[in-house]
Every structure is written in structure tokens, then in C-alpha cells.
C-alpha positions as CSV (number, residue, x, y, z in Angstrom):
1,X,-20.3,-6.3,21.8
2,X,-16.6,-5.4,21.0
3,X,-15.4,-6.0,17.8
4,X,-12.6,-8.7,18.8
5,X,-15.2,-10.6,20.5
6,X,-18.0,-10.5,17.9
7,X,-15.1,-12.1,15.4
8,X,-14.6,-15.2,17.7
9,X,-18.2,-16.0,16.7
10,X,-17.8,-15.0,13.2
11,X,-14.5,-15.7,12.1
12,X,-14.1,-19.2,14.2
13,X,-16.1,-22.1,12.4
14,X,-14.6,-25.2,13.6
15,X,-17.5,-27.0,10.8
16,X,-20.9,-27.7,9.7
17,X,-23.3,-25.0,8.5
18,X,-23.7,-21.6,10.5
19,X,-27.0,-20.5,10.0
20,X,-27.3,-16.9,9.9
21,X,-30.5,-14.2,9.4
22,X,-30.9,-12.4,6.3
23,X,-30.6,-9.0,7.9
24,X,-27.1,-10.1,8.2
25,X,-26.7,-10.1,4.6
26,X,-27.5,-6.0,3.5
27,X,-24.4,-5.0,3.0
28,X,-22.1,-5.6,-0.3
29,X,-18.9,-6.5,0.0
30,X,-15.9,-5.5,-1.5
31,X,-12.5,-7.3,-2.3
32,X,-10.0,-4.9,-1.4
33,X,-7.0,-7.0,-0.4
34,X,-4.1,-5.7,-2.0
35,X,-3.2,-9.4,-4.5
36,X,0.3,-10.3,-4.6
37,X,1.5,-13.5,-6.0
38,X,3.4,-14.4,-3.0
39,X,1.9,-16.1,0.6
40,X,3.7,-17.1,3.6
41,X,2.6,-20.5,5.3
42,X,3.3,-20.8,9.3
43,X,3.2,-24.4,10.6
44,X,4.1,-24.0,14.7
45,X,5.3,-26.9,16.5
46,X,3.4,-26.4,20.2
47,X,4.8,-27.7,23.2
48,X,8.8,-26.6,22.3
49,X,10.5,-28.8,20.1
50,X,13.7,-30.2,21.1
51,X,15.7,-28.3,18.7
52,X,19.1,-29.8,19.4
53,X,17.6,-33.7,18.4
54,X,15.9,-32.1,14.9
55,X,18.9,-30.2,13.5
56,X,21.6,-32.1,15.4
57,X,25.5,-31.1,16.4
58,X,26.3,-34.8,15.7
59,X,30.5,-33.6,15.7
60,X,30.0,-32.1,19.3
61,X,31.1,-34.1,21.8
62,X,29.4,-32.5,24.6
63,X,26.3,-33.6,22.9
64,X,26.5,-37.2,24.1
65,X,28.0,-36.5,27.3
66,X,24.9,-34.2,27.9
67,X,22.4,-36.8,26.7
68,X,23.6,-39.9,27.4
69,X,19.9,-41.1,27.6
70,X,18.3,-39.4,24.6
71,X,21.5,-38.4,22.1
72,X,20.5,-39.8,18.4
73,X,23.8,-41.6,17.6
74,X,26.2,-40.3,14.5
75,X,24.9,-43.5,12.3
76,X,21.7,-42.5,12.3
77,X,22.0,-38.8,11.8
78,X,20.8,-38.0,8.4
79,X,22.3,-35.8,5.4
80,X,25.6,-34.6,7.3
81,X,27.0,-31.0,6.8
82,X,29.8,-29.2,9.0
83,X,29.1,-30.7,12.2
84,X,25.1,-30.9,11.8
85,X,22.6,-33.4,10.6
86,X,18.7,-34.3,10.4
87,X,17.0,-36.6,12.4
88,X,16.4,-39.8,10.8
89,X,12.5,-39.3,11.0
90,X,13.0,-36.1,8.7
91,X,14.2,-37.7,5.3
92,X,12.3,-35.3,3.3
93,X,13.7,-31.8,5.3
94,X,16.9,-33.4,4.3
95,X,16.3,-34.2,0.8
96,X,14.7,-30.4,0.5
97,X,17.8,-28.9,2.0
98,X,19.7,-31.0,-0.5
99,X,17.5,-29.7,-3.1
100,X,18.0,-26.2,-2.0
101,X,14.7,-25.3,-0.7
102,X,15.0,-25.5,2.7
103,X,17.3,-22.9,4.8
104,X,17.7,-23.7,8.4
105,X,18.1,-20.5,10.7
106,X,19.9,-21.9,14.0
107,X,19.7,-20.9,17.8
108,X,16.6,-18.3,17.3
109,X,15.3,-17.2,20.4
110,X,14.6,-13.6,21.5
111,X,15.7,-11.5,24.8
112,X,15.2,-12.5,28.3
113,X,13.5,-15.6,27.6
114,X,10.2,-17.1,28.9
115,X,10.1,-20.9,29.8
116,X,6.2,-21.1,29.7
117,X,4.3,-22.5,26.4
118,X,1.4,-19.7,26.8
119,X,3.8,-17.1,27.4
120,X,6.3,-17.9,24.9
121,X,3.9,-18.5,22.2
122,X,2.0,-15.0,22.8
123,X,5.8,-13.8,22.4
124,X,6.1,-15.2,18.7
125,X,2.3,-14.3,17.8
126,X,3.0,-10.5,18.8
127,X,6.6,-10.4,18.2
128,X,6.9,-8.0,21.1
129,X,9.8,-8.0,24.1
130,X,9.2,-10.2,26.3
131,X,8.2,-7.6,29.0
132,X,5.4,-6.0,27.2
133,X,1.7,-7.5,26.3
134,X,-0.3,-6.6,23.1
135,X,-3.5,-7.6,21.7
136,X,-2.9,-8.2,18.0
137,X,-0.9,-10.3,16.6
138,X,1.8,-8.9,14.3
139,X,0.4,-10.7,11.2
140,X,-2.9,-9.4,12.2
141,X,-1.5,-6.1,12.2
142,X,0.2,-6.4,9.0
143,X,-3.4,-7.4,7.6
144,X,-5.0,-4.3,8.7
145,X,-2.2,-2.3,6.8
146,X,-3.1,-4.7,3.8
147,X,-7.2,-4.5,3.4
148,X,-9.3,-1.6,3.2
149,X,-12.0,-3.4,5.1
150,X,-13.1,-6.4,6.3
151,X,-11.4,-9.5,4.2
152,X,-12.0,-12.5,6.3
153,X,-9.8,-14.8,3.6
154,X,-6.5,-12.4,4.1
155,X,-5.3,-14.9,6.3
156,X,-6.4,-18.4,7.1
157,X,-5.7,-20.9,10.3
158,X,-6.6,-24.2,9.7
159,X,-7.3,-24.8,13.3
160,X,-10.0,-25.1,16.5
161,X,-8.7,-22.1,18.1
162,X,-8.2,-19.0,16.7
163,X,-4.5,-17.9,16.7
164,X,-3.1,-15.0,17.9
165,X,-0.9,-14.0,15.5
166,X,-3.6,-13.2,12.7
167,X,-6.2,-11.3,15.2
168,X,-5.8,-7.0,14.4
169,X,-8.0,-4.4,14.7
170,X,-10.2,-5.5,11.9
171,X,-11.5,-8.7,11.5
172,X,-9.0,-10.0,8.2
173,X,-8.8,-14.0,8.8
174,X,-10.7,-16.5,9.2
175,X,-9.8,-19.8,11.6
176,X,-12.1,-23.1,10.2
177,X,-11.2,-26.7,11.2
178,X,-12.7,-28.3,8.0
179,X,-13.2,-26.5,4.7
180,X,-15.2,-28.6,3.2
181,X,-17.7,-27.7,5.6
182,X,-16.8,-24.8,6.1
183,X,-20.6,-23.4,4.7
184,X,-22.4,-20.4,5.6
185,X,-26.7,-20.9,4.8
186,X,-28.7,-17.6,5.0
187,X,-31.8,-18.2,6.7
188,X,-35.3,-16.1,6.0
189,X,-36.9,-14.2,8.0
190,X,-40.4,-12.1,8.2
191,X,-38.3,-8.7,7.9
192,X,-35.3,-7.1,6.1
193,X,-35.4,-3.7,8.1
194,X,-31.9,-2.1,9.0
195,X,-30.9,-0.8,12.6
196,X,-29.2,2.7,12.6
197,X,-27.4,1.6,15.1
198,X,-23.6,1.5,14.3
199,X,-22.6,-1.2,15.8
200,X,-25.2,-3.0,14.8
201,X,-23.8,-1.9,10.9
202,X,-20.8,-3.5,12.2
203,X,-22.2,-6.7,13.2
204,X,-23.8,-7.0,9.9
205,X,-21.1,-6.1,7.7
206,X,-18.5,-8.6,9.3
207,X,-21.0,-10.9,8.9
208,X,-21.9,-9.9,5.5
209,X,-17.5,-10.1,4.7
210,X,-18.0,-14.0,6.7
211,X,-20.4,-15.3,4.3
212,X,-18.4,-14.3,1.3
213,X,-15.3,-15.7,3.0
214,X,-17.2,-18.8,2.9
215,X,-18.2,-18.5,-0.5
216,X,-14.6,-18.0,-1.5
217,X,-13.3,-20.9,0.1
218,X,-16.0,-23.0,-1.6
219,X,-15.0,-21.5,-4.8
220,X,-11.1,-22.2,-4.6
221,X,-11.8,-25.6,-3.4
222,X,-13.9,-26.7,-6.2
223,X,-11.4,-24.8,-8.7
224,X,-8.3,-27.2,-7.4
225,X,-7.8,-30.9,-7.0
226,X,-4.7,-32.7,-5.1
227,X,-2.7,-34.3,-7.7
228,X,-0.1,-36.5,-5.1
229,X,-1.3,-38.5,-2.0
230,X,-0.5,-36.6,1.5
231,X,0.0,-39.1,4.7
232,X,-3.8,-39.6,6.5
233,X,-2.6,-37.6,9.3
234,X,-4.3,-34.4,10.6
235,X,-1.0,-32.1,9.8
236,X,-1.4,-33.9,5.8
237,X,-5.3,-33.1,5.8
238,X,-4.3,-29.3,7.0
239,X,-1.9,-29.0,4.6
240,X,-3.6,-30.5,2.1
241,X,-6.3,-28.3,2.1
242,X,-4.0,-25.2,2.5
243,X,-2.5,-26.6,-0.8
244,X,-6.1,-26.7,-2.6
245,X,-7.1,-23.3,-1.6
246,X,-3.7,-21.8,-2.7
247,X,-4.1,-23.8,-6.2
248,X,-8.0,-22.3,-6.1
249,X,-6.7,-18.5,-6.0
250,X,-7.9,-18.0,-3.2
251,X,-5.3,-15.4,-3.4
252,X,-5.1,-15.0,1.1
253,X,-1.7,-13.8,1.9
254,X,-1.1,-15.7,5.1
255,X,-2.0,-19.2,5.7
256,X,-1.6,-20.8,9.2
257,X,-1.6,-24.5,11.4
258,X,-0.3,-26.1,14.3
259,X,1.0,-29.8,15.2
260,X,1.0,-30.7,19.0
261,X,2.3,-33.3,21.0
262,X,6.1,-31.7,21.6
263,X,5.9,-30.8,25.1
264,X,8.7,-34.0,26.1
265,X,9.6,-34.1,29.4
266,X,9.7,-37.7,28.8
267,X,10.0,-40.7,26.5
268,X,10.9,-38.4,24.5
269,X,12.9,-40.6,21.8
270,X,9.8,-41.8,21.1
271,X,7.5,-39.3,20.8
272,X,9.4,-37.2,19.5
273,X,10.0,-39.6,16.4
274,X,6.5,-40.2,16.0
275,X,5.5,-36.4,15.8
276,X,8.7,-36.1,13.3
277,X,7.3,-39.0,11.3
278,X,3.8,-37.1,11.1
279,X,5.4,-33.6,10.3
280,X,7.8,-34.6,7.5
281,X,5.4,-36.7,5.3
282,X,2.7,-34.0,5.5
283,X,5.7,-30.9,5.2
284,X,7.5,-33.2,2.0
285,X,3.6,-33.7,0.2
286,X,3.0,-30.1,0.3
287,X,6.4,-29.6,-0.8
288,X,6.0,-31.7,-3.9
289,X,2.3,-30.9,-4.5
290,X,3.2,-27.1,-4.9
291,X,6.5,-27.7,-6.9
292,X,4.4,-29.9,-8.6
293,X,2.2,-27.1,-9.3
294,X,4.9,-24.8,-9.9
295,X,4.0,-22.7,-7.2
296,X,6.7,-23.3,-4.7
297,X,8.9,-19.9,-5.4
298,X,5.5,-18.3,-4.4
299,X,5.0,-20.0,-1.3
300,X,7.1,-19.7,1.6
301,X,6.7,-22.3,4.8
302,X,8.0,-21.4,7.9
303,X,8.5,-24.2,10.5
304,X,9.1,-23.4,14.3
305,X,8.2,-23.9,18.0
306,X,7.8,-21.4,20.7
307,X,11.2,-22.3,22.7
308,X,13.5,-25.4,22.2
309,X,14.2,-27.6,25.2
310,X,17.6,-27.8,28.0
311,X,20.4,-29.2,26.8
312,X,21.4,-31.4,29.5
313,X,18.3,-34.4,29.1
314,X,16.6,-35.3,32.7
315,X,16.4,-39.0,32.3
316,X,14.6,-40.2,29.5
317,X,12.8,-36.6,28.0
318,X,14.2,-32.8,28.8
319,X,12.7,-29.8,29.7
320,X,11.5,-26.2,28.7
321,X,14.4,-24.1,27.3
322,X,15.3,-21.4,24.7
323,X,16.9,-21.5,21.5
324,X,16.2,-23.6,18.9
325,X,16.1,-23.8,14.7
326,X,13.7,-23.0,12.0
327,X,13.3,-23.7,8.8
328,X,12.1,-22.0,6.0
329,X,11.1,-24.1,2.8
330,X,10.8,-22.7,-1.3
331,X,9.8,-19.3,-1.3
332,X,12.8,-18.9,-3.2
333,X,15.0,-19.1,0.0
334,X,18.8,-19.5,0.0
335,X,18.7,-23.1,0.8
336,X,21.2,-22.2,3.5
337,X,22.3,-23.0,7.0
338,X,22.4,-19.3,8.6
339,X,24.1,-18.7,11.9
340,X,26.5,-20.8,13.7
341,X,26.5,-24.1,15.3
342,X,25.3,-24.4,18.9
343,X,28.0,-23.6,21.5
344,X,27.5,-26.4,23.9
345,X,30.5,-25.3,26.4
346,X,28.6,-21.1,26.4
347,X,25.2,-21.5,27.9
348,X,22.7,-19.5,30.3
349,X,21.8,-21.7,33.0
350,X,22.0,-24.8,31.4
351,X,20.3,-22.9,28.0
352,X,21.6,-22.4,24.8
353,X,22.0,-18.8,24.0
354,X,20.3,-17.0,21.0
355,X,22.1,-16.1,18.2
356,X,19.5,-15.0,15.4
357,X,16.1,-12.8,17.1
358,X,13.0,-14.3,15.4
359,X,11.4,-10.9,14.9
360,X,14.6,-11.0,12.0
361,X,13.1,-13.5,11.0
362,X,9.9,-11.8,10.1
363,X,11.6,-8.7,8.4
364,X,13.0,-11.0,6.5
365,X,10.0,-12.5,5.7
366,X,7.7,-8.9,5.3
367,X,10.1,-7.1,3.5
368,X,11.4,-9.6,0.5
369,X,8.5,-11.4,0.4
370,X,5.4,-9.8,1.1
371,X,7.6,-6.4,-0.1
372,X,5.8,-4.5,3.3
373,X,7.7,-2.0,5.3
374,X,8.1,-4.1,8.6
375,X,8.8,-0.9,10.8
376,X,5.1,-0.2,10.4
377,X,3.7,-2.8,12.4
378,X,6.3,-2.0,15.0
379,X,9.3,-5.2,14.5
380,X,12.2,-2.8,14.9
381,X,14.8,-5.9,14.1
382,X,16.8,-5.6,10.9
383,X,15.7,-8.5,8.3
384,X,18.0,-11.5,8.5
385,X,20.6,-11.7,6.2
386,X,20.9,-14.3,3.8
387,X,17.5,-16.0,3.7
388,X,16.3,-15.1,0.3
């Protein structure tokens, strides 16, 4: 059994109690992440948010001749700037932004764009060119720079799936769907005798590093309590719990989750709203929970999508595009609006065109934050200017 494949039944426990055999259990482990006070927290938006109706050109023109059907009118734009303005679902990104913790990076994209969600998103996870196709993920790669050996709390995804991005050569995250379940039992059995096998030695010591990842987790939950009330939604409960483990020391240097649901080809005023609804109350609680804290110049979120959507609407919803925002909230950030507005009248067949390459985004993010030498993980793009 390969090592990558070994982890997905190690490293992926979507809840409950994994019993495992004591033989399992031999080898010591050591903590040999290199602690920093800083983390990075990635919350991806799948399905391609509509970029243009989050972050919106309210003092284009072209806007609401290209949507008639799905254009959120000036009125209700919120916390106008130079042209641009929040959706009114996203009173808290405003109010953060007006606070000076939130930057928002416009019309990111990459190269020779790809229009398909699985495509696109393996894009972001590897930040590789479009035309070439890796196995790890670049913050997995960045892990295996970071630990010695195995250190399955290095990074975190609060998900069912694993996710791409964190998955290098060694196994240095962990993906669990609840962690308060999230227990590991050792089971006894009639003998303790090693194999000389290798990769049996393996087998054992990643899930020797899996059991104390679990132990961890336990520990940093029960050494942190959640001091506001987060919405009852499943991005809040993620979030939430992301916010406990980070106020146990838990001490991971990359935390990860997802929210679905923004794939709108249709009804999209809607749904759209709804998933906005859901995403600021859960994104403004953690906001005020680690402020609260006084962790939030330690913490930095990132918020994006794997592509944004056409600018011409097809009815009543719009379809797959390219560029679109992000955002990146405390962390120290800038609390600016980097890049400029979206040129309506230049597109690529009926696209907006990239401005800012998200791989910028990450050297941005590596180099002031996690102080890491980008280049080493093989992200060639110079780190964005401006952002912190």
C-alpha cells in the first residue's frame, strides 16, 4: 500500500471512534513542527461564485445592461467605495473592510483559464499552470518543508473529503468532519510483535502520528471554550471549531473548509443570497470570536472560489467563467482594495480578464506570513503587493 493511499484511511475520519490494534501504537512520536505564532485559514466557495454580484461595479453601467435579470440595484448595494460595493447579504465583510481587516484582491484568475469546477479547483490546490497536473497540493508541499516527520495536526480540513491542497509527500494533515468525535481507541490484542517489514514501519508509525493527532485535538478542544454565539449553520459549526482548536494551541499552521451550493446557472438571486447569508454570519463570528480573543493579527482567512461566473447573465442565473475577487480578513492585512475595477467593455469571450494571478496571492501569503521562501515549493509568481 502506497503511502498517499494508506493516509486516506488514516488521515480522513469523517467521526465516531476508529478502532485501531495495539501493534499500531510501537512507535513514539515526536512534535517536530516548526511553531510559529501565525496560521492561515482557507474557506473555498465551490461551485464558482458569481464574483461580479459579491464585490459589485454598482457605477458601471454596462453592469445592468448585461444583467438586466440578476443586477443587485445601486440602493441596495452596501458600503460604497469608488465604483464598488457589497452585496447586501454581506453586512459583516462590509463592516470588516470598514474596520480595516478585510482587503479585497479583484479579478484574480490565472492563465488560459479552465471553465470546469474539478479542473479549476485542482488548479488552485496545486497552484500549477493550467496545462500541467501534480499530485500534491502546494500547501501540502509547504508542510513537508515544515515537519521533520509525520505531524498529522500541521494542517487541518474540516471536511468529508480530503482536500487537495494539503495532501504532500508525507502524511502532515488531517481531514475530520466532527472534532468532537474525532477519537482514536486502541484496541488489545494477543501480541505486540513488530514486522521488519518497512512498510509495515510505515503503516505503524503514521498511525502511531494519527492517534496523537487525535489526542491533540482532544486536548485543544477541552483547553478552549466559544465565548460569542456563531449562526447554526454548517460553515458556523466548521468555523467554530476551527476557532476552538486555534484558542486550544493546537499550534497547526494551516486550517481548511468549504461552503457549497455556488454553482448558479439559475435562480441565482436567490441562492446566491441564501449561501451569502450563511457565509457572512459564520465568516463575521469567527471574526469577532478571534478579535475577541485577540488573536486576529495571527490569523489570516482567505476567502475564494475556483472561477467566478460570465458576465452577461443567461436568464435568471449565469454560467462558468473566470476572474473573480478574494478576500483576505485580519492577519494584519492592509484592509485594502488591490487592483482595479472590472473592465466591462475588455473581455475574453464574454469573460472578464485577470488582473492579479492567485499563485501572488500565495507568495504573499507564504512569505509575510508564514516567513517561507515560496520558490521552494515551486510558485514562481512575485508576492502581491500591498496585502500586508
Amino acid at each position: 500500500m502506497n503511502r498517499r493511499n494508506f493516509l486516506s484511511l488514516t488521515g480522513t475520519l469523517t467521526g465516531g471512534s476508529l478502532l485501531l490494534p495495539n501493534f499500531l501504537f510501537s512507535y513514539g512520536f515526536q512534535k517536530n513542527l516548526i511553531i510559529g505564532e501565525q496560521c492561515l485559514v482557507f474557506v473555498q466557495l465551490n461551485g464558482g461564485n458569481d464574483g461580479l454580484n459579491t464585490f459589485i461595479p454598482f457605477d458601471d453601467p454596462l453592469y445592468y445592461d448585461l444583467r438586466p435579470k440578476i443586477a443587485i440595484t445601486k440602493d441596495d448595494v452596501i458600503s460604497k467605495t469608488k465604483g464598488m460595493g457589497f452585496h447586501p447579504s454581506l453586512a459583516g465583510f462590509a463592516q470588516m473592510q470598514q474596520n480595516g481587516d478585510l482587503s479585497v484582491i479583484q479579478n484574480v484568475g490565472y492563465p488560459e483559464p479552465n471553465r470546469s469546477h474539478f479542473r479549476s479547483q485542482e488548479i488552485w490546490q496545486t497552484a500549477t499552470d493550467s496545462n500541467k497536473y501534480i499530485n500534491e497540493g502546494w500547501l501540502g508541499r509547504y508542510l513537508d518543508l515544515q515537519c521533520v516527520t509525520h505531524t498529522p495536526t500541521a494542517g487541518i480540513n474540516i471536511d468529508s473529503i480530503d482536500n487537495l491542497s494539503l495532501k504532500g509527500d508525507s502524511p502532515n494533515s488531517i481531514t475530520v468532519k466532527d472534532p468532537d468525535r474525532f477519537k482514536i481507541k486502541k484496541q488489545k490484542e494477543e501480541t505486540g510483535v513488530l514486522s521488519e517489514n518497512s512498510s509495515l514501519d510505515f503503516v505503524r508509525k503514521v498511525a502511531n502520528s494519527v492517534l496523537e493527532g487525535s489526542d491533540e485535538i482532544q486536548k485543544a478542544l477541552t483547553q478552549s471554550t466559544t465565548e460569542i454565539s456563531y449562526p447554526k449553520t454548517a460553515l458556523g459549526k466548521n468555523l467554530e471549531w476551527i476557532g476552538r482548536l486555534i484558542k486550544g494551541n493546537l499550534n497547526s499552521k494551516v486550517y481548511y473548509t468549504s461552503q457549497g451550493g455556488y454553482d448558479t446557472h439559475d435562480n441565482q438571486l436567490a441562492i446566491q443570497g441564501n449561501k451569502f447569508k450563511e457565509l457572512d454570519g459564520a465568516i463575521y463570528s469567527f471574526y469577532q470570536d478571534l478579535k475577541q480573543a485577540n488573536l486576529l493579527q495571527n490569523v489570516t482567512i482567505v476567502v475564494f472560489s475556483e472561477f467566478g461566473r460570465r458576465v452577461k447573465d443567461n436568464g435568471n442565473g449565469t454560467d462558468h467563467g473566470t476572474a473573480a475577487p478574494m478576500f483576505v480578513i485580519g492577519g494584519q492585512n492592509r484592509g485594502k482594495v488591490i487592483g482595479n475595477n472590472p473592465n466591462l467593455a475588455d473581455l475574453s469571450q464574454g469573460d472578464l480578464k485577470y488582473q492579479i494571478d492567485f499563485r501572488s496571492v500565495y507568495s504573499s501569503l507564504l512569505k509575510e506570513k508564514m516567513a517561507f521562501d515560496y520558490q521552494k515549493i515551486g510558485i514562481k509568481n512575485a508576492p502581491l503587493q500591498g496585502l500586508f
